[in-house]
C-alpha positions in Angstrom: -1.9 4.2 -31.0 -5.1 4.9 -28.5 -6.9 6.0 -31.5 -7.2 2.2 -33.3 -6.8 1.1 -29.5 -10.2 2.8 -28.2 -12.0 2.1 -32.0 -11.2 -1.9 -31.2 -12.5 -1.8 -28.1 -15.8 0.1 -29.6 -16.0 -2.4 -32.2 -15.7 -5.6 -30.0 -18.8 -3.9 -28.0 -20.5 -3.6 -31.2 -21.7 0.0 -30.6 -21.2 2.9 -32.0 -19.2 5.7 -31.1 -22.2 7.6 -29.7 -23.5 5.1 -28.0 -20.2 3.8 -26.9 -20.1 7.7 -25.2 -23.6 7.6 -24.3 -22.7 4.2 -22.1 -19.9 5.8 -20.0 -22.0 9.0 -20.0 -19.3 11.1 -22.0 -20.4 13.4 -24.3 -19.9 12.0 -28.3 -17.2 14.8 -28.8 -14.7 13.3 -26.5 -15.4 9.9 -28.3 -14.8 11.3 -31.8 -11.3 13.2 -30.0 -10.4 10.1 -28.9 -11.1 8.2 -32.1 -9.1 11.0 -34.1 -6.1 11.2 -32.0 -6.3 14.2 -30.5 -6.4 12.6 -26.8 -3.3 11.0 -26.9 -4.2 8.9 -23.3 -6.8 7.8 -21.4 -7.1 9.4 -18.2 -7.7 7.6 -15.1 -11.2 9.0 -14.9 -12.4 7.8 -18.4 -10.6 4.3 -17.5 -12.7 4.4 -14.5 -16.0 5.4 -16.6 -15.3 2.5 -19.4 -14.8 0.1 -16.6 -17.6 1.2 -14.3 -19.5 0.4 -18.1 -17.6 -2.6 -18.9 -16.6 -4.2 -16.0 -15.1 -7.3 -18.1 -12.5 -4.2 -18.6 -10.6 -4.0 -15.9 -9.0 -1.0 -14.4 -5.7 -2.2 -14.8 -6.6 -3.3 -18.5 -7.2 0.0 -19.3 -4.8 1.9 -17.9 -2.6 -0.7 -20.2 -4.1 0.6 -23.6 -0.6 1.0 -24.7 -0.5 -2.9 -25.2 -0.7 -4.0 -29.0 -3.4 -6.6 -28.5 -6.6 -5.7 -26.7 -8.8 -8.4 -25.6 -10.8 -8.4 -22.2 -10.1 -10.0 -19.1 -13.6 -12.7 -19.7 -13.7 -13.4 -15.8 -12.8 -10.1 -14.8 -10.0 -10.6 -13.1 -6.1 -9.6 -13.3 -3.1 -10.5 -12.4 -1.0 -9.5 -9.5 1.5 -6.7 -10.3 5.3 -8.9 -10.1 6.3 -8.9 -6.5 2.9 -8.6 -4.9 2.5 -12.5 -3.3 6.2 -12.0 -2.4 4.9 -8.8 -0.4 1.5 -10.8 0.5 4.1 -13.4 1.8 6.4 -11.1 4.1 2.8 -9.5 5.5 1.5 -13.4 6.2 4.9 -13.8 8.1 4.7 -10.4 9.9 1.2 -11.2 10.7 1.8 -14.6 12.2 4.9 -13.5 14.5 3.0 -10.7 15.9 0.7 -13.2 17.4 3.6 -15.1 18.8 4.2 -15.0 22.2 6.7 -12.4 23.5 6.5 -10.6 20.0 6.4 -7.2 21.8 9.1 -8.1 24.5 11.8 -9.0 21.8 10.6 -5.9 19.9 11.3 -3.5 23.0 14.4 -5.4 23.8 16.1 -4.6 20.3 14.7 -1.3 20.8 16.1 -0.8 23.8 19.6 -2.3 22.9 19.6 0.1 19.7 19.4 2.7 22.1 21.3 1.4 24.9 24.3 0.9 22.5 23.9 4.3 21.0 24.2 6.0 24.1 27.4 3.9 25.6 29.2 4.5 22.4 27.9 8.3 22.4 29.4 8.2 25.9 32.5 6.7 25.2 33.1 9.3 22.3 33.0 6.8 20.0 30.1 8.5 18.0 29.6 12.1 17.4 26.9 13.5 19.5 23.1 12.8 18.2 22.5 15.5 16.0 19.7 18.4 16.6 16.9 18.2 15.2 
């Protein structure tokens, strides 16, 4: 529950609700709604006002309250989301053969066959015509 989630966090600051509030510049009735459960989750902007605070909290981190342990990232980093050095990996590679000579050419040259074939099989009736836009 966000409720024991955020009165962790305030205990492992050792501060007080008020002065938990009075760090992220929130007023202490927002606190005590948060503590109580009547905010049932954090919004991006208080994550962003805890971390801005806390920086040991990452943005990430908080937007993750829903986890059942809480505990800091101590050198305020975070993990890649899954997929993201096999997406750094395909941009590396798209990078590199940009730079490659005749990049450009083989990219108009399969442009132009794409539409090259289009239209011959448009002629021959093979395809409907291109539709209006």
């Amino acid at each position: 529950m966000l409720s024991e989630k955020i009165e962790k966090l305030i205990h492992e600051l050792q501060l007080s609700p008020e002065e938990f509030g009075n760090k992220i510049n929130v007023g202490k009735s927002s606190i005590y709604k948060l503590l109580r459960g009547d905010i049932k989750k954090l919004t991006s902007k208080m994550a962003a006002k805890i971390n801005s605070a806390f920086p040991e909290y990452s943005l990430e981190y908080l937007n993750g309250l829903n986890y059942d342990t809480l505990e800091p990232n101590k050198d305020n980093t975070s993990e890649p989301a899954p997929g993201y050095k096999k997406l750094k990996q395909k941009q590396i590679e798209f990078i590199t053969k940009a730079f490659e000579d005749n990049f450009y050419d083989l990219m108009a040259y399969k442009r132009f066959k794409k539409e090259f074939l289009f239209r011959a099989t448009e002629v021959l009736g093979i395809l409907p015509n291109k539709p209006k836009r």
